[in-house]
SERONU-336026 format. One record per residue (C-alpha): residue number from 0; residue in three letters; x, y, z. Coordinates in Angstrom, 3 decimals. Layout:
BEGIN
<atom num="NUM" residu="ALA" east="X" north="Y" up="Z"/>
...
% end
This chain:
BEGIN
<atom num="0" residu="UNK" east="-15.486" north="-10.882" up="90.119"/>
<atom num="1" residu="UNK" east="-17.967" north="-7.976" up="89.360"/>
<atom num="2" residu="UNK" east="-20.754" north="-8.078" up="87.026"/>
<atom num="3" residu="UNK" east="-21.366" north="-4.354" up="86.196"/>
<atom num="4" residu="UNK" east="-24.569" north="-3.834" up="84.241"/>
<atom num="5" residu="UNK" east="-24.796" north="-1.203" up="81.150"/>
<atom num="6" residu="UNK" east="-27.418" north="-0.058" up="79.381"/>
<atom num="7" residu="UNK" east="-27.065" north="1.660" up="75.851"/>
<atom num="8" residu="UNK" east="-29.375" north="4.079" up="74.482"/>
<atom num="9" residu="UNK" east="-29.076" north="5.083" up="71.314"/>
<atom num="10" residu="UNK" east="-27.463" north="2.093" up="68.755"/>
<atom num="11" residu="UNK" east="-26.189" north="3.883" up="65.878"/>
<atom num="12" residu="UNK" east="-22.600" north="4.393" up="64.601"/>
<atom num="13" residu="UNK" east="-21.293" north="5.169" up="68.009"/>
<atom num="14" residu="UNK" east="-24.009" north="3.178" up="69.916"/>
<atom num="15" residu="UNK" east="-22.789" north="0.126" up="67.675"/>
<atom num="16" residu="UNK" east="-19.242" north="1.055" up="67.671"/>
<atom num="17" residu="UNK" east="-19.233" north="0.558" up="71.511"/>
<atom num="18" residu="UNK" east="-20.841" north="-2.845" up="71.241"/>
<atom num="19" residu="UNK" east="-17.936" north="-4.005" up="68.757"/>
<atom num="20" residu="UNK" east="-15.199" north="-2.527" up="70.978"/>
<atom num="21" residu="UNK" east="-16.558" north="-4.433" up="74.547"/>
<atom num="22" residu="UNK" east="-17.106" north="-7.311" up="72.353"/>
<atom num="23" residu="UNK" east="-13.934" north="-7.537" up="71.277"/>
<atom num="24" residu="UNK" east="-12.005" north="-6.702" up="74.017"/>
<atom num="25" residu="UNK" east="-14.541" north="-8.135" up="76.462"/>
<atom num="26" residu="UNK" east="-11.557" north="-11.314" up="77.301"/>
<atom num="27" residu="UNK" east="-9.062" north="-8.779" up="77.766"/>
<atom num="28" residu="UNK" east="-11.351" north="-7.001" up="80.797"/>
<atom num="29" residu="UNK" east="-11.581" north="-9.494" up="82.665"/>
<atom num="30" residu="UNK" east="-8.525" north="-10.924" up="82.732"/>
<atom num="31" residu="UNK" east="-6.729" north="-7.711" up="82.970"/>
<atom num="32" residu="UNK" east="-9.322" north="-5.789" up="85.476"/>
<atom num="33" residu="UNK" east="-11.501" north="-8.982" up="86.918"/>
<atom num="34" residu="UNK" east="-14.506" north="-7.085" up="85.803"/>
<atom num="35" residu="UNK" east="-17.384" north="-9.050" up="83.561"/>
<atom num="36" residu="UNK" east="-19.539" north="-6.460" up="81.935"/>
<atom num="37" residu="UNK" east="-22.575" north="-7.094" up="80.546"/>
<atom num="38" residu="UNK" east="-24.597" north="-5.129" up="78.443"/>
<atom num="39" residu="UNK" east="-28.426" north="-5.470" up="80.337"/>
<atom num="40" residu="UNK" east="-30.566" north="-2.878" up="77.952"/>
<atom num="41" residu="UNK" east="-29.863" north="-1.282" up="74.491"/>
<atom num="42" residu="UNK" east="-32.818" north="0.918" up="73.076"/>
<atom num="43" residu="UNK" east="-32.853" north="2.557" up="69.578"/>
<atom num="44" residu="UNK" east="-35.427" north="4.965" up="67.879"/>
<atom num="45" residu="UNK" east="-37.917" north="1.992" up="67.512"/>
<atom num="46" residu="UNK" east="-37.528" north="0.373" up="70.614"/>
<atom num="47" residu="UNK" east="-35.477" north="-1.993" up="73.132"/>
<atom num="48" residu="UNK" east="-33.856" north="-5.430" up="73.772"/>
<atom num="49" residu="UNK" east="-33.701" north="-6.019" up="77.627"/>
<atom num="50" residu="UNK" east="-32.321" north="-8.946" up="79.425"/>
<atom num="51" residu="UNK" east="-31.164" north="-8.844" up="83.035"/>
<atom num="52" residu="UNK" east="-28.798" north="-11.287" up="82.345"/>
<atom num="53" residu="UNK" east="-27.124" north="-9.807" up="79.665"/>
<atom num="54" residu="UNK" east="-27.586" north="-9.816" up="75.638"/>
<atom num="55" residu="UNK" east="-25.996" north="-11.335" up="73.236"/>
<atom num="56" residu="UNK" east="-24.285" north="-8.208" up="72.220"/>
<atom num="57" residu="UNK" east="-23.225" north="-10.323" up="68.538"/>
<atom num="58" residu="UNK" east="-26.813" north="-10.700" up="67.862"/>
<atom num="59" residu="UNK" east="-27.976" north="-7.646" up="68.551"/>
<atom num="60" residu="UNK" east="-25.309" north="-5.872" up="66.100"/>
<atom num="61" residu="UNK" east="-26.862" north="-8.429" up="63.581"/>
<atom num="62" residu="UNK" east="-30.263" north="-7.726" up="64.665"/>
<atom num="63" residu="UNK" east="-29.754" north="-4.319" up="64.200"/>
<atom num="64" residu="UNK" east="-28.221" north="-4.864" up="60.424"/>
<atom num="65" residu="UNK" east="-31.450" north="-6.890" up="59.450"/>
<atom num="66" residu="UNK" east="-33.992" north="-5.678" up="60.776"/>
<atom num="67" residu="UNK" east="-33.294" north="-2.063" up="61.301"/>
<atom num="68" residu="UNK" east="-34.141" north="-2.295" up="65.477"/>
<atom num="69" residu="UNK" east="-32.904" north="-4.282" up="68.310"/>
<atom num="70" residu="UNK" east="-36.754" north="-4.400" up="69.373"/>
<atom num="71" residu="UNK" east="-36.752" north="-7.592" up="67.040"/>
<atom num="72" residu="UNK" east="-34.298" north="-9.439" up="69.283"/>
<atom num="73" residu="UNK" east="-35.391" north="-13.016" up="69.867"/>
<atom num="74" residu="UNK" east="-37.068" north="-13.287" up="73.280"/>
<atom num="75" residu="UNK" east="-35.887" north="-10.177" up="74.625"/>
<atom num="76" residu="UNK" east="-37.131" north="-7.469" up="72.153"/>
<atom num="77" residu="UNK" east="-40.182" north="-5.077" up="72.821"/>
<atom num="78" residu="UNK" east="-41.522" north="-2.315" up="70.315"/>
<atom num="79" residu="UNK" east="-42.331" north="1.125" up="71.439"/>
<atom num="80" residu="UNK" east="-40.005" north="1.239" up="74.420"/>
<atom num="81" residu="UNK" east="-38.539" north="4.221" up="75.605"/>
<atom num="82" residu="UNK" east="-35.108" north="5.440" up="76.901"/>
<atom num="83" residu="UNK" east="-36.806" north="6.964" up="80.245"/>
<atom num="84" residu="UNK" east="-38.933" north="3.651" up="80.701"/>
<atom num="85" residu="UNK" east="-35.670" north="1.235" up="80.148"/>
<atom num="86" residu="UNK" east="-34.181" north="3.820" up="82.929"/>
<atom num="87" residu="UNK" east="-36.911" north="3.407" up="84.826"/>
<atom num="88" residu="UNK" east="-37.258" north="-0.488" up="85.315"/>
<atom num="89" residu="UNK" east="-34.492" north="-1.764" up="84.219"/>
<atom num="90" residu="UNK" east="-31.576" north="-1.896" up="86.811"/>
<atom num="91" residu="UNK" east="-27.866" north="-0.920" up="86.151"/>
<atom num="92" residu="UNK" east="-24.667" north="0.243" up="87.093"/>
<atom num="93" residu="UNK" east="-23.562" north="2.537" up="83.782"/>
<atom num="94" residu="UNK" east="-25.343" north="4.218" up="81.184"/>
<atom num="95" residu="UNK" east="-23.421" north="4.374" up="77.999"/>
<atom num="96" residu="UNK" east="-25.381" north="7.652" up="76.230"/>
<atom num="97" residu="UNK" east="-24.999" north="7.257" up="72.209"/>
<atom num="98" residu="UNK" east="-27.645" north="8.846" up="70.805"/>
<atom num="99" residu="UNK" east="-27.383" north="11.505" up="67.928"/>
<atom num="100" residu="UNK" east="-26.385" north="15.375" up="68.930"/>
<atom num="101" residu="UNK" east="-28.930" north="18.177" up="69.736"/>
<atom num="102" residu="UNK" east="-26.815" north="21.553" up="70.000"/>
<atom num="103" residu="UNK" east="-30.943" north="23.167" up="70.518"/>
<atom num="104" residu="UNK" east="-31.582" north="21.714" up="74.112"/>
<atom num="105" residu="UNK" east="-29.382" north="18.839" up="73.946"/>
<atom num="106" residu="UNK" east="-32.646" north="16.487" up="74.145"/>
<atom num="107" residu="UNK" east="-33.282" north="13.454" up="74.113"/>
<atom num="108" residu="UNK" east="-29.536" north="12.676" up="75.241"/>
<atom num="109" residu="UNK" east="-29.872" north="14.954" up="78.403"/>
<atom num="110" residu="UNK" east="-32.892" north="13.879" up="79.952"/>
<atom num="111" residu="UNK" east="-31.294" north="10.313" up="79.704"/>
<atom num="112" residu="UNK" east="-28.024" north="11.667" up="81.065"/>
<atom num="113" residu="UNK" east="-29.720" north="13.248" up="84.421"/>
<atom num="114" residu="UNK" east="-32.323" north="10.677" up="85.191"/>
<atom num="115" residu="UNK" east="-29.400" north="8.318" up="84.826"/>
<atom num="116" residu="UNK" east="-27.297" north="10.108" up="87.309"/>
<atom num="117" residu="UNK" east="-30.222" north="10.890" up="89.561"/>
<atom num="118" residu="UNK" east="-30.867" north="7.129" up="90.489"/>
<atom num="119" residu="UNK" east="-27.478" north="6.503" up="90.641"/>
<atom num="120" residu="UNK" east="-25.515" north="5.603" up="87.350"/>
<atom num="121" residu="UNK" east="-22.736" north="6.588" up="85.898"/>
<atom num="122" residu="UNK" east="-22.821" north="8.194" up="82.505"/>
<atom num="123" residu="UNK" east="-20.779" north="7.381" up="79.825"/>
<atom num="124" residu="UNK" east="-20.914" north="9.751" up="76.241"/>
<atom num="125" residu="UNK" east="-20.115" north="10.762" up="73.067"/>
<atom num="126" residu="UNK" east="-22.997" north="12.943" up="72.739"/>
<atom num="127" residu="UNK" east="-21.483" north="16.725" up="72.522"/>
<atom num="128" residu="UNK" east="-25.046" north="18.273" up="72.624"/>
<atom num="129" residu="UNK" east="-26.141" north="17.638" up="76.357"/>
<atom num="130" residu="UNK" east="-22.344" north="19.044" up="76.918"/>
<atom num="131" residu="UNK" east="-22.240" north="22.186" up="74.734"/>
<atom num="132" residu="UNK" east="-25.830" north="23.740" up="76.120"/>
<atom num="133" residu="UNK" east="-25.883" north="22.369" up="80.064"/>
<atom num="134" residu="UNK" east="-21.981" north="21.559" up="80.566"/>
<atom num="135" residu="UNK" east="-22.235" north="22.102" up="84.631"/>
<atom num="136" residu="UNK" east="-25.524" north="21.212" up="85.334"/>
<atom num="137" residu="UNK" east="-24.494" north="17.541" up="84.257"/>
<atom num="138" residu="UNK" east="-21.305" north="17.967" up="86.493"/>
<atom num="139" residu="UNK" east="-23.332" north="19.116" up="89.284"/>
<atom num="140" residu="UNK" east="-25.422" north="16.575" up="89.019"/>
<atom num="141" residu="UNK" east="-22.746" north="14.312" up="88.809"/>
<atom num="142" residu="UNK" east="-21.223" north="15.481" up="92.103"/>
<atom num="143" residu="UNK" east="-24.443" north="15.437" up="93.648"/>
<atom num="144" residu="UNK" east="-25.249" north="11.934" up="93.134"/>
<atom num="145" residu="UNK" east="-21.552" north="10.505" up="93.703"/>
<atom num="146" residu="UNK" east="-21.607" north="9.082" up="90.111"/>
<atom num="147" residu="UNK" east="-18.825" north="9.876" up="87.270"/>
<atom num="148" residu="UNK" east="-19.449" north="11.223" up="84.261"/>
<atom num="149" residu="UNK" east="-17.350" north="10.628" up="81.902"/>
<atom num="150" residu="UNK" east="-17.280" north="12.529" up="78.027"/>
<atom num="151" residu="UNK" east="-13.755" north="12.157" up="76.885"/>
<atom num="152" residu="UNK" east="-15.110" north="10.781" up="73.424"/>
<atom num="153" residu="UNK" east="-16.962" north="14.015" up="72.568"/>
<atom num="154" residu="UNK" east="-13.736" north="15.429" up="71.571"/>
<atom num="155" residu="UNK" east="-11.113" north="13.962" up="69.342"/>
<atom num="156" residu="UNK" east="-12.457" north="10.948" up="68.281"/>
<atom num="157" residu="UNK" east="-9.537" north="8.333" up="69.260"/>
<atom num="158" residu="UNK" east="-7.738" north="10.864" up="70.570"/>
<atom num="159" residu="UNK" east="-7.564" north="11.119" up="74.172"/>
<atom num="160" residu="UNK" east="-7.666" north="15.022" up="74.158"/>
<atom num="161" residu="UNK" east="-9.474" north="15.522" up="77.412"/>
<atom num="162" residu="UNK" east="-8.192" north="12.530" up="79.379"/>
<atom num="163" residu="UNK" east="-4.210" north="13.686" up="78.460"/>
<atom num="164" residu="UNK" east="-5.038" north="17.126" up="79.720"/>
<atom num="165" residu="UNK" east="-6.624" north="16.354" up="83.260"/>
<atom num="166" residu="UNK" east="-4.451" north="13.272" up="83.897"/>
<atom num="167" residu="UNK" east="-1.076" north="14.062" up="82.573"/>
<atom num="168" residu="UNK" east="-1.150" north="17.975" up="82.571"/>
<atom num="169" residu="UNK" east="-2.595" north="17.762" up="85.989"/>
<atom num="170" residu="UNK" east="0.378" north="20.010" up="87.749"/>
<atom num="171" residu="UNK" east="-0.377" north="23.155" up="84.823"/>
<atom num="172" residu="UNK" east="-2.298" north="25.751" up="84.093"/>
<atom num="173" residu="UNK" east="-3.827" north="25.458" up="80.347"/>
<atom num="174" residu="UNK" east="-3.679" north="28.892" up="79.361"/>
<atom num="175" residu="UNK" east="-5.076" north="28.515" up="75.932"/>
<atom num="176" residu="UNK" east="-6.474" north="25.635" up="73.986"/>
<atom num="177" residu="UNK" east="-6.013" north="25.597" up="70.101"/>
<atom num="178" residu="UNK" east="-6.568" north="22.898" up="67.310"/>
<atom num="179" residu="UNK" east="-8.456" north="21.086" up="64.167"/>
<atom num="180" residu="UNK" east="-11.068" north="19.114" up="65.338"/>
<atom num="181" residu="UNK" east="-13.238" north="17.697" up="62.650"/>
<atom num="182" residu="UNK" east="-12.178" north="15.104" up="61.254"/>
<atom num="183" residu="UNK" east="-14.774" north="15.593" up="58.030"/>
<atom num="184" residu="UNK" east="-13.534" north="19.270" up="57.036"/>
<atom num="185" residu="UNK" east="-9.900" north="18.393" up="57.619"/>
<atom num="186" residu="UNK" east="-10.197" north="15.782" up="55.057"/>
<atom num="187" residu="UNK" east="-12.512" north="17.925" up="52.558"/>
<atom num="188" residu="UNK" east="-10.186" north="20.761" up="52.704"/>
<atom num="189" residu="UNK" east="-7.146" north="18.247" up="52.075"/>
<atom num="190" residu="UNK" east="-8.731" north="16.610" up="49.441"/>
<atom num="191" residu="UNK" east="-9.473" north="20.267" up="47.962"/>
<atom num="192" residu="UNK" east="-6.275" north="21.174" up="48.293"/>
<atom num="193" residu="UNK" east="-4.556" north="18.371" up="47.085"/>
<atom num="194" residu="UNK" east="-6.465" north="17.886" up="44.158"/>
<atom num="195" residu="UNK" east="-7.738" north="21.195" up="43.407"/>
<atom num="196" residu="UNK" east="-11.308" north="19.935" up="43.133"/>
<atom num="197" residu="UNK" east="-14.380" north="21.756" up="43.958"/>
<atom num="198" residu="UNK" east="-15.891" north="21.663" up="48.172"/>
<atom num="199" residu="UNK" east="-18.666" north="19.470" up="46.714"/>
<atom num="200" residu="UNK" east="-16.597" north="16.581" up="44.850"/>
<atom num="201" residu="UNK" east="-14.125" north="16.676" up="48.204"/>
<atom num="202" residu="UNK" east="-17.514" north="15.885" up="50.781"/>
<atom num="203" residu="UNK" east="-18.940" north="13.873" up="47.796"/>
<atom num="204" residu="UNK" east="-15.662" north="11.795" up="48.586"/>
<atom num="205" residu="UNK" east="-15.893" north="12.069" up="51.731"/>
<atom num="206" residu="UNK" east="-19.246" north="10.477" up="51.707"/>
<atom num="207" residu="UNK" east="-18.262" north="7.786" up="49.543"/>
<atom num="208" residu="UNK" east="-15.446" north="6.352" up="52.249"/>
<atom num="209" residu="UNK" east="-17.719" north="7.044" up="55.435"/>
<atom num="210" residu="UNK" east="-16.172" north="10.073" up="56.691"/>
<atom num="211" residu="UNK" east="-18.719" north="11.858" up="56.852"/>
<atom num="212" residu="UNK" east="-22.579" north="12.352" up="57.438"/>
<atom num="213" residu="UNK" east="-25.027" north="11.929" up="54.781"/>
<atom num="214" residu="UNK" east="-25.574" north="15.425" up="56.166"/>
<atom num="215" residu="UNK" east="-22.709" north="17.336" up="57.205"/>
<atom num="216" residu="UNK" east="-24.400" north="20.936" up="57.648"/>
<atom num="217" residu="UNK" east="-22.480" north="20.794" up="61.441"/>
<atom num="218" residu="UNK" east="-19.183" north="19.569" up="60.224"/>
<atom num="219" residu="UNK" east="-18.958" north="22.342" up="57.570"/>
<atom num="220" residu="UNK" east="-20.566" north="25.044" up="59.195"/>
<atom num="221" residu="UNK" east="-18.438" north="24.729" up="62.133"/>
<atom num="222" residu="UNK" east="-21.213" north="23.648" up="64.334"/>
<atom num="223" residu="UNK" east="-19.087" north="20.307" up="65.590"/>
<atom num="224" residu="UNK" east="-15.992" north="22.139" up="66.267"/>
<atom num="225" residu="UNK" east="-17.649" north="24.918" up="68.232"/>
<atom num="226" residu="UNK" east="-19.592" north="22.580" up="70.479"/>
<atom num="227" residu="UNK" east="-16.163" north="20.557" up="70.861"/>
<atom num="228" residu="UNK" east="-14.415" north="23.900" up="71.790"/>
<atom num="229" residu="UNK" east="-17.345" north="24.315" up="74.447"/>
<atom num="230" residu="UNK" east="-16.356" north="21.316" up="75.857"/>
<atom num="231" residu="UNK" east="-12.898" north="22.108" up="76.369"/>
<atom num="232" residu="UNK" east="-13.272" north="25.625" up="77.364"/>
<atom num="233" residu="UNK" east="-15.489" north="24.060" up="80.076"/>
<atom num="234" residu="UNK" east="-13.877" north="21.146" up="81.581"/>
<atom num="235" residu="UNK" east="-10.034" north="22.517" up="80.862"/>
<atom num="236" residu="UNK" east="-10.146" north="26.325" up="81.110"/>
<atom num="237" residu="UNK" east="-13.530" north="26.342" up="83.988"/>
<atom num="238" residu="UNK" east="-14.751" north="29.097" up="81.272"/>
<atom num="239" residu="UNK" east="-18.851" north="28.335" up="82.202"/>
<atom num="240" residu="UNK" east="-19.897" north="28.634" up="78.865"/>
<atom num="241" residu="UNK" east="-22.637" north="27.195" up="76.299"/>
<atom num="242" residu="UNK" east="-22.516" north="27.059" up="72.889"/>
<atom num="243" residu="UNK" east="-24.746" north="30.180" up="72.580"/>
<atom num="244" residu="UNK" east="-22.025" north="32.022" up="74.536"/>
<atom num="245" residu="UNK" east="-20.334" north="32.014" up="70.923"/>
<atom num="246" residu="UNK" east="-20.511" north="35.240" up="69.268"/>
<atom num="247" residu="UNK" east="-19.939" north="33.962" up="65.647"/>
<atom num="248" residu="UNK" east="-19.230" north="30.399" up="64.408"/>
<atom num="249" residu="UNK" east="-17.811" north="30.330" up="60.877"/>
<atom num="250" residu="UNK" east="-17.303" north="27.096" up="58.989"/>
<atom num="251" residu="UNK" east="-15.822" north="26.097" up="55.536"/>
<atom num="252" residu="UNK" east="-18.848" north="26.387" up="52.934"/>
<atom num="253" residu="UNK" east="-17.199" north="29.594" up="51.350"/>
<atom num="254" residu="UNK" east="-13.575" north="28.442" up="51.000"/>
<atom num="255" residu="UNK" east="-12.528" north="27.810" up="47.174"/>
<atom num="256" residu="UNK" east="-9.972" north="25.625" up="46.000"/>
<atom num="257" residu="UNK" east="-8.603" north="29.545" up="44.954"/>
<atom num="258" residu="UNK" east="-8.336" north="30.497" up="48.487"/>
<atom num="259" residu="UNK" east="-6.123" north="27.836" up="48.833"/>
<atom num="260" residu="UNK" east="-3.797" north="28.460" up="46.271"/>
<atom num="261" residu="UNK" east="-3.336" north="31.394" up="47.363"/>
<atom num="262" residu="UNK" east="-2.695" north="30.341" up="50.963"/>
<atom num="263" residu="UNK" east="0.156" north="28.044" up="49.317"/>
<atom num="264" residu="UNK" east="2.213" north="31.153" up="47.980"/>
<atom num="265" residu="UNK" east="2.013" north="32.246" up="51.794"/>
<atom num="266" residu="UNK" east="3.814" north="28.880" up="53.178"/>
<atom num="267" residu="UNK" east="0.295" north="28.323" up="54.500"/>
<atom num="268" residu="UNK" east="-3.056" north="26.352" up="53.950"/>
<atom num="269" residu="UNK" east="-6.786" north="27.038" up="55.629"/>
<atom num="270" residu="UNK" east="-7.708" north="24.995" up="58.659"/>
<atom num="271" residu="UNK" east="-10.699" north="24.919" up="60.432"/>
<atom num="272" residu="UNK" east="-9.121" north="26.324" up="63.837"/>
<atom num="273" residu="UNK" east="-11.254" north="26.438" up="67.468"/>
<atom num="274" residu="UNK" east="-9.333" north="28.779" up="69.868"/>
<atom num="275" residu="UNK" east="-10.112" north="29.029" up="73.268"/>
<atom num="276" residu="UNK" east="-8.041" north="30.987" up="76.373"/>
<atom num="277" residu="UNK" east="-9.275" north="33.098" up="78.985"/>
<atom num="278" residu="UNK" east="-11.583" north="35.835" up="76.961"/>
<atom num="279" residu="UNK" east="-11.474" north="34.315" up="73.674"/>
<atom num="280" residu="UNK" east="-13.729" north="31.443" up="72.230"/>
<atom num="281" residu="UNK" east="-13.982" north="31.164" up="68.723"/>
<atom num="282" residu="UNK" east="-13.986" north="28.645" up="65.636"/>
<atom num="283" residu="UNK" east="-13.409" north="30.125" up="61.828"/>
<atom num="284" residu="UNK" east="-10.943" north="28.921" up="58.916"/>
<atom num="285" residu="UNK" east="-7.691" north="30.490" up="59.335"/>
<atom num="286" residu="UNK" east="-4.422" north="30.062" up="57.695"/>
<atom num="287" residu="UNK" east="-2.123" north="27.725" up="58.901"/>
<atom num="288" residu="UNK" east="1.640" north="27.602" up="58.161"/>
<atom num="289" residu="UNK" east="2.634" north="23.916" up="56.878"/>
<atom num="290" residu="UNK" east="5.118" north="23.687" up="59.586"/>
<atom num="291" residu="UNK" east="2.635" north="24.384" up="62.450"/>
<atom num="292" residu="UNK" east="2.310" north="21.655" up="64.687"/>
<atom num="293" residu="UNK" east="-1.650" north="21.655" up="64.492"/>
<atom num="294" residu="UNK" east="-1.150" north="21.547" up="60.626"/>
<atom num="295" residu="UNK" east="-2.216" north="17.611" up="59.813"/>
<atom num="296" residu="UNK" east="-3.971" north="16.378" up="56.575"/>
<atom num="297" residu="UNK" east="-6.770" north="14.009" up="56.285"/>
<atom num="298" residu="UNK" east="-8.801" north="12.832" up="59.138"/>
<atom num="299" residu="UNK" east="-6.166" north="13.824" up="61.613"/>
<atom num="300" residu="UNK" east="-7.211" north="15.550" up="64.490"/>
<atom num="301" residu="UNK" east="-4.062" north="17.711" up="66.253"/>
<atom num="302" residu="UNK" east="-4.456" north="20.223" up="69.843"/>
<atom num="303" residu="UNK" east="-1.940" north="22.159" up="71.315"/>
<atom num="304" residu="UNK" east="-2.032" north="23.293" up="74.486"/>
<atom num="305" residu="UNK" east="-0.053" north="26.075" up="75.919"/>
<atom num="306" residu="UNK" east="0.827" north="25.777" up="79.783"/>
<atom num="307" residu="UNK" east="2.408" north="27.748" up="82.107"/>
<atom num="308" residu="UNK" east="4.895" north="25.305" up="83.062"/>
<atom num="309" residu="UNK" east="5.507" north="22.382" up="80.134"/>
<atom num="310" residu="UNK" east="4.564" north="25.115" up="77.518"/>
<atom num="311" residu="UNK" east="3.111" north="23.947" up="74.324"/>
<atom num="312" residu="UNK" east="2.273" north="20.231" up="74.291"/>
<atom num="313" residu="UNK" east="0.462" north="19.030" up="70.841"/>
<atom num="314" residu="UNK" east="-1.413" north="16.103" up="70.721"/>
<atom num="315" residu="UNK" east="-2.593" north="14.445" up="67.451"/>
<atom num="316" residu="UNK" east="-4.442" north="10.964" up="65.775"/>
<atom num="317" residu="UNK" east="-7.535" north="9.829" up="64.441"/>
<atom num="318" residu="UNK" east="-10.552" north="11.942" up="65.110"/>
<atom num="319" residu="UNK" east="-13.215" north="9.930" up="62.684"/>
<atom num="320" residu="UNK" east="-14.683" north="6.969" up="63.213"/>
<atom num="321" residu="UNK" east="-17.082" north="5.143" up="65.468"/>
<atom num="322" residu="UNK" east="-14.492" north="2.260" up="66.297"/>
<atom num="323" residu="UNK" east="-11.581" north="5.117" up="67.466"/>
<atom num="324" residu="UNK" east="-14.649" north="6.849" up="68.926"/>
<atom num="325" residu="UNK" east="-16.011" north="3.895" up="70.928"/>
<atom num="326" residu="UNK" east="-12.390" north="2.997" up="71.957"/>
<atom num="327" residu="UNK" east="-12.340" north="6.229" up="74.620"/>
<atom num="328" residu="UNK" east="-15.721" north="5.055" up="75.710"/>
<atom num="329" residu="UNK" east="-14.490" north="1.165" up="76.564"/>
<atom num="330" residu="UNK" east="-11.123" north="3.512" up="78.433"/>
<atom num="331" residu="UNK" east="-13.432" north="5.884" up="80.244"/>
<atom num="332" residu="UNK" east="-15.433" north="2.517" up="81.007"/>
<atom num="333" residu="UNK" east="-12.511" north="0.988" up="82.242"/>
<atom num="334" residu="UNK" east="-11.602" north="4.013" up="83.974"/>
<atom num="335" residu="UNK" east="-14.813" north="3.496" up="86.193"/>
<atom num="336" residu="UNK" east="-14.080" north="0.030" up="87.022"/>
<atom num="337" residu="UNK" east="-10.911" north="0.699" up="88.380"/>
<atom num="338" residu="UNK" east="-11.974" north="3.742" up="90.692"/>
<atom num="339" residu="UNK" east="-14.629" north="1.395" up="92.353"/>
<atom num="340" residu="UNK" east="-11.521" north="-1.005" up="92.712"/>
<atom num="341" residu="UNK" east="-9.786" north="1.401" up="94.292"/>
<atom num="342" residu="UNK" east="-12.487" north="2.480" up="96.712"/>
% end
């Protein structure tokens, strides 16, 4: 049986999200896939835990809760330690990238993600920053150094967007990629239109059940969805763009429970839309018929893709939450067990 060897930086939402998810379905990989993962590494903003044998990965989610830092693990914690220095000397087969998104430079995620695939490791992420500004330098890199590099959950949250498009739309050309995204805005401008309440009560709500950030400046100004179209326009369409290739990214801060009134009388209601085909790459509100397919309420995520041979095929489900988040990280995981199985 292998014994692959992770390290996590960055142990926040996602970062612990992933921890739950291999924890929980830890029995299930090794009977299913005779693989025994073990988590070597996990470093925060304060520090690291580190133990070539493999953590506890229970007590370091209640470490974490306590005392605010895994650096405080029994035995195995150390203050003051670095990503690049756990990198550095601690030895490993995957690096599963969680820390928070940078849509400047895409620092400190893509330094972590390069010198991780430089000496070797494969790179595992939910981090849409390092994606949205240096897309194929990370896949050159990638290529380069024989290592996979795997970012299905920066897109979609639970919803395998990226992984049903390369795997099972394989034989087609995507012509155009179009759909609703954030999971935060979808629910604010449901809420807003559902109970004609102001944009401000609706993310006040959304705050309340853990939708959203305590700051959600890049879910409403369109800043998620754009670097999520990026993504796609990238790895689907082979577009070679960043997120400063966008000429004008318009979010929801302006839209009035008026505006969608008046989008009712038209059969239709505003969505936060990212289009992206050959020329075009764009994300703005738009009106959406109710009997679109992309037209879901809530936290539902929905993308259609139209093909040149199986035409339009819409997927949909859960796009919020670090649990349906860190689910696509344990598949792309599990995706890189079985292609060294099948080497």
């Amino acid at each position: 049986m292998t014994k692959p060897r992770i390290i996590i930086i960055g142990f926040g939402n996602v970062g612990r999200g992933f921890a739950k998810v291999l924890n929980m379905k830890y029995n299930l990989i090794v009977e299913k896939f005779g693989v025994s993962p073990r988590v070597v590494a996990i470093v925060d903003s304060r520090g690291a835990a580190i133990n070539p044998r493999g953590l506890d990965l229970e007590k370091a989610l209640y470490i974490k809760k306590s005392e605010k830092t895994v650096a405080f693990y029994p035995g195995y914690g150390k203050l003051s330690v670095t990503g690049l220095e756990v990198l550095d000397k601690v030895d490993a087969e995957i690096l599963v990238e969680a820390t928070p998104t940078n849509i400047v430079d895409g620092e400190p995620g893509l330094s972590f993600m390069l010198e991780a695939m430089r000496t070797g490791r494969h790179v595992i992420t939910a981090n849409k920053g390092p994606l949205a500004v240096a897309f194929y330098k990370l896949s050159e890199e990638s290529k380069k150094h024989d290592v996979q590099l795997k970012f299905d959950a920066t897109v979609g949250g639970g919803t395998p967007v990226i992984s049903l498009a390369k795997h099972c739309l394989s034989g087609n050309q995507i012509v155009s990629i179009r759909g609703v995204l954030n999971a935060t805005t979808n629910f604010i401008l449901t809420k807003m239109s559902e109970n004609h309440c102001s944009i401000e009560e609706a993310v006040k709500e959304a705050k309340e059940k853990g939708i959203c950030e305590m700051d959600p400046t890049y879910d409403l100004n369109g800043t998620d969805t754009a670097c999520k179209m990026v993504i796609l326009a990238n790895a689907l369409l082979e577009r070679r763009v960043t997120y400063k290739d966008l000429p004008e990214v318009d979010g929801i801060e302006k839209i009035t429970v008026e505006d969608l009134k008046e989008a009712r009388k038209k059969g239709c209601t505003i969505k936060l839309v990212g289009l992206a085909d050959e020329k075009r790459l764009l994300v703005e509100p738009m009106l959406v018929p109710f009997n679109d397919k992309i037209c879901v309420d809530n936290t539902l995520n929905a993308v259609e893709f139209k093909t040149d041979l199986a035409k339009e095929i819409v997927i949909m489900g859960h796009g919020a939450g670090p649990i349906e988040t860190a689910s696509k990280m344990l598949n792309d995981m599990i995706e890189i067990f079985k292609s060294q199985t099948n080497r």
